[in-house]
C-alpha positions in Angstrom: -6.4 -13.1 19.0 -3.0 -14.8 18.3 -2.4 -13.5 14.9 -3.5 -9.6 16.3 -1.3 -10.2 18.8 1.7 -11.7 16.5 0.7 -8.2 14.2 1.7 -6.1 17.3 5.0 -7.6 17.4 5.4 -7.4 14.3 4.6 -3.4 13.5 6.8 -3.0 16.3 9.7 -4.9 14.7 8.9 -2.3 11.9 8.8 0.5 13.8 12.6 -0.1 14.8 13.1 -0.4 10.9 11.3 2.8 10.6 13.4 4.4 13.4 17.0 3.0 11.8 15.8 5.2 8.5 14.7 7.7 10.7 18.2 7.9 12.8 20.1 7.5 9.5 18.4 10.7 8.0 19.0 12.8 11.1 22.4 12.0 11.7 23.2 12.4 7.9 24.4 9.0 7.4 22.3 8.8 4.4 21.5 11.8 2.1 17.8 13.1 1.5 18.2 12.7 -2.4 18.7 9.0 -1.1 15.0 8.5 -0.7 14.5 8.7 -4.2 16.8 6.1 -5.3 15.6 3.9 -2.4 12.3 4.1 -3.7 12.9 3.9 -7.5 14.9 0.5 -6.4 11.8 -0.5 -4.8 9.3 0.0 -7.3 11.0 -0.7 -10.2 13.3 -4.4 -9.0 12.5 -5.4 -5.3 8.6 -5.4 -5.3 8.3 -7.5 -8.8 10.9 -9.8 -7.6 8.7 -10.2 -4.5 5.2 -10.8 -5.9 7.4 -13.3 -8.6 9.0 -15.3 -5.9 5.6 -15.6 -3.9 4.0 -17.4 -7.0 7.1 -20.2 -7.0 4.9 -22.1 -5.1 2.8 -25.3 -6.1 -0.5 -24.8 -7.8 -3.3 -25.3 -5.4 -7.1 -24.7 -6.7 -8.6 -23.0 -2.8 -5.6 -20.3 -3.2 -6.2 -20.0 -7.3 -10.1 -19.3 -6.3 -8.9 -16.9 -3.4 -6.5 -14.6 -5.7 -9.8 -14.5 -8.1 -11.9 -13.3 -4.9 -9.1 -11.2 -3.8 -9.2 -9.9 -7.3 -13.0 -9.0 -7.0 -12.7 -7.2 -3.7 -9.9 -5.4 -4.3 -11.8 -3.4 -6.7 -14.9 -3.3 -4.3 -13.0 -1.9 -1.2 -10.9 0.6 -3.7 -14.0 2.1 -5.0 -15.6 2.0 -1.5 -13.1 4.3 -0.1 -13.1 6.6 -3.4 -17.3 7.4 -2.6 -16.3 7.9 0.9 -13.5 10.1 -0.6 -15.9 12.0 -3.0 -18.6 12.6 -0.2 -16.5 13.9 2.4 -14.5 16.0 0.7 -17.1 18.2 -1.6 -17.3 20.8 0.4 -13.5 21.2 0.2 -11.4 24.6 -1.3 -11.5 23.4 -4.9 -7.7 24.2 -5.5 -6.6 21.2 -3.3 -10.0 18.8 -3.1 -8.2 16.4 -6.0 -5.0 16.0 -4.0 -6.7 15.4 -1.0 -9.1 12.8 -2.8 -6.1 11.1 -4.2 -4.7 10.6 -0.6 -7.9 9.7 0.5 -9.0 7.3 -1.3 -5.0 4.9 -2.6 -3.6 3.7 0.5 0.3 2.8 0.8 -0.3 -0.9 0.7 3.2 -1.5 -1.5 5.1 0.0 1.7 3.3 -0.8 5.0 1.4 -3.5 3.8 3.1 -5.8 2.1 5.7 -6.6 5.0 3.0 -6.8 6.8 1.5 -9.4 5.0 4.5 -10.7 4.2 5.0 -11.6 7.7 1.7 -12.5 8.8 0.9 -15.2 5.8 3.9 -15.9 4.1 4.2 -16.2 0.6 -0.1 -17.4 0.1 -1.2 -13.8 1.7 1.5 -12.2 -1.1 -0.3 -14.0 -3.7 -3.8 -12.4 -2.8 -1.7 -9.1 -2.2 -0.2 -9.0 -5.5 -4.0 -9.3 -6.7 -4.9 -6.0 -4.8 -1.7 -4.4 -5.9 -2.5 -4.7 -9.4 -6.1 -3.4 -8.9 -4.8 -0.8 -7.0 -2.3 0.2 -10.3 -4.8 0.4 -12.7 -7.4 3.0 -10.6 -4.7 4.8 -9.6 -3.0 4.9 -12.9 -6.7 6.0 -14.5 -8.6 7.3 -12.8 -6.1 8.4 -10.1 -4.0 9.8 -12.9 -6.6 11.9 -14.3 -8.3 13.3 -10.9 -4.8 15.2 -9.7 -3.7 16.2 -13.5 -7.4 17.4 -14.5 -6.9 15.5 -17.9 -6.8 12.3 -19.6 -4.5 10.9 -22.1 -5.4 7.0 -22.9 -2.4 6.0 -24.4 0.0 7.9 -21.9 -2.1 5.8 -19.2 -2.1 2.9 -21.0 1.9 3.1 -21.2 2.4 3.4 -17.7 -0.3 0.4 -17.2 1.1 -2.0 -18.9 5.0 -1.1 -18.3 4.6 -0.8 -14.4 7.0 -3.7 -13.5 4.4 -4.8 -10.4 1.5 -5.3 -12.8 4.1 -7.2 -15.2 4.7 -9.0 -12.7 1.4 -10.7 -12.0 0.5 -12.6 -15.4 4.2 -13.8 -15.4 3.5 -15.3 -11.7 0.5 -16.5 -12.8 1.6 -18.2 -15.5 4.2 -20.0 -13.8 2.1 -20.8 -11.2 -1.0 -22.1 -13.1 1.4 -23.9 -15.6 3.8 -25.4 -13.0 6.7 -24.0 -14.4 9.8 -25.6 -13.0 11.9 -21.9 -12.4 15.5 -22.8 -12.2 17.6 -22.2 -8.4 19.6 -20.0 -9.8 16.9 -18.0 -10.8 14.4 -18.2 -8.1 17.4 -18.0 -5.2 18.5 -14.1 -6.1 14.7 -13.6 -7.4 13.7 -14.4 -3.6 16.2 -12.7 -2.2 15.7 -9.3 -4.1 12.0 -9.7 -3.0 13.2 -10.1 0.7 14.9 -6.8 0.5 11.4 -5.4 0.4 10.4 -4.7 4.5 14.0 -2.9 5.3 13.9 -0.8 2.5 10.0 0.5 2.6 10.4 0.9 6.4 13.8 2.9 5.8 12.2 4.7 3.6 9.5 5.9 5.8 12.5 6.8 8.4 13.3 8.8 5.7 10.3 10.4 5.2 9.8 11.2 8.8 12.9 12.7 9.7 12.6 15.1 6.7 9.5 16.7 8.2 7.7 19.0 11.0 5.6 17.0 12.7 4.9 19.8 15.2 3.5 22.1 12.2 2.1 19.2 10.5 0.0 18.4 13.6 -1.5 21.3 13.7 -3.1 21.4 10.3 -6.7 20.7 10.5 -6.9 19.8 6.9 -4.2 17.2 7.0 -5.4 16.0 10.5 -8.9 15.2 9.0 -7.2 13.5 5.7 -5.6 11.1 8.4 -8.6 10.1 10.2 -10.4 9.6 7.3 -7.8 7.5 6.0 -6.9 5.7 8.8 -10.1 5.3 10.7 -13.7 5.6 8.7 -12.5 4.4 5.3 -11.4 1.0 7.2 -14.1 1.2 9.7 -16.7 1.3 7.2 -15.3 -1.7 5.0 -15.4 -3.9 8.4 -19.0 -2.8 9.6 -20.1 -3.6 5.5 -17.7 -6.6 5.9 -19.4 -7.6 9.3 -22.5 -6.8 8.6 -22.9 -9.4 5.2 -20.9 -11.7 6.9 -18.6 -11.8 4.0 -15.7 -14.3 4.9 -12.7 -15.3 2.3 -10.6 -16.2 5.0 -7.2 -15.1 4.2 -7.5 -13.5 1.0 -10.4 -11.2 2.6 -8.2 -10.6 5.7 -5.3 -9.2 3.1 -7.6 -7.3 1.4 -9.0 -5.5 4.0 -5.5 -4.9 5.8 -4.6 -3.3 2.6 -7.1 -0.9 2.6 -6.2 -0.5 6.0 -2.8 1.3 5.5 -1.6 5.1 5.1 -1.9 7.7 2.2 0.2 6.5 -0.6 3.6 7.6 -1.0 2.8 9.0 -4.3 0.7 11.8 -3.3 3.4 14.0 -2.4 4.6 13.3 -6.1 1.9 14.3 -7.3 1.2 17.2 -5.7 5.2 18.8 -6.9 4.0 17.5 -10.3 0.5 19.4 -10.4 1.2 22.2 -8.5 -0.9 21.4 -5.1 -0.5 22.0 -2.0 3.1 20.3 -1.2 2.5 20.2 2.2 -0.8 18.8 2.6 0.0 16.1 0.7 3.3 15.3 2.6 1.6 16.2 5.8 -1.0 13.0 4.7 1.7 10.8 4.2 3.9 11.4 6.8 1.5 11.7 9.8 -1.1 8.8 8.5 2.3 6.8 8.3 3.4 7.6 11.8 0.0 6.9 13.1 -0.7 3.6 10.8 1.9 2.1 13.6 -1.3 2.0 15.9 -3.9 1.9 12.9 -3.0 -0.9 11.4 -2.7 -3.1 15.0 -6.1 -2.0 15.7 -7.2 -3.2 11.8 -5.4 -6.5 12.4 -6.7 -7.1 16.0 -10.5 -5.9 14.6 -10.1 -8.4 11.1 -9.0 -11.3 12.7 -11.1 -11.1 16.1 -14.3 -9.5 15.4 -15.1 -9.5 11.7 
């Protein structure tokens, strides 16, 4: 009950972040092409240096086994929601149905989740994080790659595998962690705080986001409406009731994992769809609105996961 409640707190302290991004946008204190660089900056320097600094941490064998299991069910939950994803969504107008997979089935976990995390567990729940985060690279970079672009080209895929800095990231943490790498101050001092640039920025971000839409129009698309509580609610729902019912429990690497899968369409859908040629705004619409409703989601998930489950 006392971490769901700390959780509140805490999406509200990134709600006001989200609302300085939001009031920044509107007011045209920051430009629109903005968002872009924001994000590029996040991707490509603040999130590596984040997972990086989270492994400068002694070597302890429970968390080692933990980022193995977080491994594991990382993959589990991601392919749990991409069934769900496959099920539902068969009946749908084939010119959209791989857009609408795709923001269905990769959740935003780089964004809202990982200063979530961040600030519920500290640097351990960013170790098991950085597990699902690589996971969640590879399917999206595959298999998520080839869904929305309708072909497959191995070594294009393979490129962006293996030069995504977030997935670089990962061995090189794990190396220094497993090998007890002594990582000079000056070093790990800027390294840490780079990675603790990460919560402002994603939340401003998502201001960003916001401000740039219609929610009115967007809320009254059923498509995008039913891509946000499938997201949101029965992908999430169904890993805690298969979660529940096994009476799986890896303490906090499970609790991380599942919070993960927890969070909004990824950012990266609306990318996509430019890229592709989909429907731009029911792939915005999925961001945007699951976004704005993940605020309430994602209390709910934390409140369910560590109360219930």
């Amino acid at each position: 009950m006392e971490l769901a409640l700390i959780t509140i707190r805490q999406v509200f302290v990134l709600f006001i972040l989200i609302g300085v991004g939001y009031l920044s946008a509107r007011t045209g204190a920051v430009k629109p092409e903005a968002r872009q660089h924001f994000s590029a900056l996040l991707v490509y320097v603040v999130v590596p240096c984040m997972i990086l600094n989270s492994y400068f941490s002694s070597y302890d064998p429970t968390v080692f086994k933990g980022i193995i299991l977080s491994f594991v069910h990382s993959f589990i939950l991601i392919m749990l929601g991409l069934i769900i994803a496959m099920i539902l969504t068969r009946n749908m107008d084939s010119r959209n149905r791989a857009i609408l997979r795709f923001a269905l089935i990769f959740s935003n976990a780089s964004y809202m989740g990982f200063p979530l995390i961040e600030s519920l567990y500290g640097a351990e729940g960013l170790l098991y994080a950085s597990s699902y985060n690589t996971v969640f690279n590879i399917m999206l970079w595959t298999f998520g790659y080839a869904m929305v672009s309708g072909q497959i080209h191995p070594k294009e895929i393979l490129h962006t595998v293996i030069t995504t800095p977030a997935i670089i990231a990962v061995p090189l943490g794990l190396i220094i962690y497993m090998t007890h790498f002594p990582v000079p101050d000056i070093l790990a001092k800027p390294i840490s705080l780079i990675g603790a640039m990460n919560t402002p920025i994603s939340m401003f971000i998502t201001g960003m986001i916001i401000a740039q839409s219609d929610l009115g129009k967007l809320i009254k698309n059923a498509d995008i409406l039913k891509a946000v509580g499938i997201r949101l609610i029965l992908i999430p729902a169904c890993c805690f009731i298969i979660y529940g019912l096994l009476h799986i429990d890896l303490g906090m690497a499970g609790d991380v994992v599942l919070l993960l899968e927890a969070c909004p369409c990824a950012a990266i859908t609306s990318v996509f769809a430019i890229k592709f040629h989909y429907d731009e705004e029911l792939a915005a619409g999925s961001v945007v609105l699951s976004t704005l409703f993940s605020i309430i989601s994602l209390s709910v998930a934390a409140y369910v996961i560590t109360t219930i489950i």
